[in-house]
N, C-alpha and C positions, 0 to 999 in steps of 0.2 A: 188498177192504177191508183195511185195515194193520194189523198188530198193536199191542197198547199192550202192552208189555209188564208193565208196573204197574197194569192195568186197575180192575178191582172188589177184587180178590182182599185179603188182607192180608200177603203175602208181602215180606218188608224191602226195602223200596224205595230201598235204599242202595248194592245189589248189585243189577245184571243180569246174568242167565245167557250171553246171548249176548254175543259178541265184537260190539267195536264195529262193524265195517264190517257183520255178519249184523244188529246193530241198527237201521242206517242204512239197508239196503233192505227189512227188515219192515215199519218203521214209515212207509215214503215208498209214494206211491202215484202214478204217471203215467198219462198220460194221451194219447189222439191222436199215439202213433208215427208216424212218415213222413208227417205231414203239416205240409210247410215251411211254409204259410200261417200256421197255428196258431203252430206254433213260433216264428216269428219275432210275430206277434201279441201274444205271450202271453210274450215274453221269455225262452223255452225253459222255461218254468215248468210244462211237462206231460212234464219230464224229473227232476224231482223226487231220483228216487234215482241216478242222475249227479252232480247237483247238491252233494247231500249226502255223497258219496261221496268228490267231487274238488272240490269248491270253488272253487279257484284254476287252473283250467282252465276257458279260455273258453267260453262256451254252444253258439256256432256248431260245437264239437265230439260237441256229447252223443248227437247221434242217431248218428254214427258209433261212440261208446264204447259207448253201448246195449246193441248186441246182444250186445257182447263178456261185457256184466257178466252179462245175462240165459244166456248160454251157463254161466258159470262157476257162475252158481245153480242150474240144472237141473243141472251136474254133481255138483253140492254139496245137493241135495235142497233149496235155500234155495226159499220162495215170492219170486217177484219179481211186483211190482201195478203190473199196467197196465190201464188202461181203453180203452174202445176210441176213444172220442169226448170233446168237451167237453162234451156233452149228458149223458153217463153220468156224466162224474167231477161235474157241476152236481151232478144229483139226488144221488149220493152221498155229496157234501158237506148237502146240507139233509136229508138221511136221518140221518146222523151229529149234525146238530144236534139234529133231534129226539128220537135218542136220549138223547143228551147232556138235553136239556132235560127228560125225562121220568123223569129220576131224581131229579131234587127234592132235587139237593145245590149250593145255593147257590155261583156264579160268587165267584172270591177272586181279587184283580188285586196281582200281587208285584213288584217289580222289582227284581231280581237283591240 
């Protein structure tokens, strides 16, 4: 599951403690590694913290940058979130909703 780094808590939500790129893979969560089918499927959108990472680097790249960034976190004690399948990351997207929904703090839609 991702970190919010702003969660519940009341902590000043104008400063985050982590550095941006340590931000970028907290908060992303992937999904179905080494599997091309998917990957191409899904727009490489179960590479999430690639994506997030490097932006302007094409998709067809992410499963080879992958491991490099997952090395560099395990070096760095960072959690990196991968899920195993898209049946996992499904439920733990509607597990997530539900939490979300069960705190009974009214949806607010901003636009920048």
């Amino acid at each position: 599951e991702a970190d919010y780094p702003f969660g519940a808590d009341d902590r000043n939500q104008d400063v985050c403690e982590d550095e941006w790129a340590v931000s970028q893979i907290k908060t992303s969560v992937d999904y179905d590694h080494g599997n091309a089918l998917m990957t191409w499927l899904c727009g490489a959108l179960n590479y999430q913290t690639v994506h997030h990472l490097y932006p302007g680097i094409s998709q067809y790249h992410y499963p080879a940058i992958a491991p490099i960034i997952m090395d560099v976190c395990k070096k760095h004690d960072v959690k990196y979130n991968v899920l195993p399948n898209f049946n996992a990351a499904f439920w733990a997207h509607i597990e997530h909703l539900r939490i979300m929904g069960s705190k009974g703090v009214p949806a607010t839609i901003h636009m920048g």
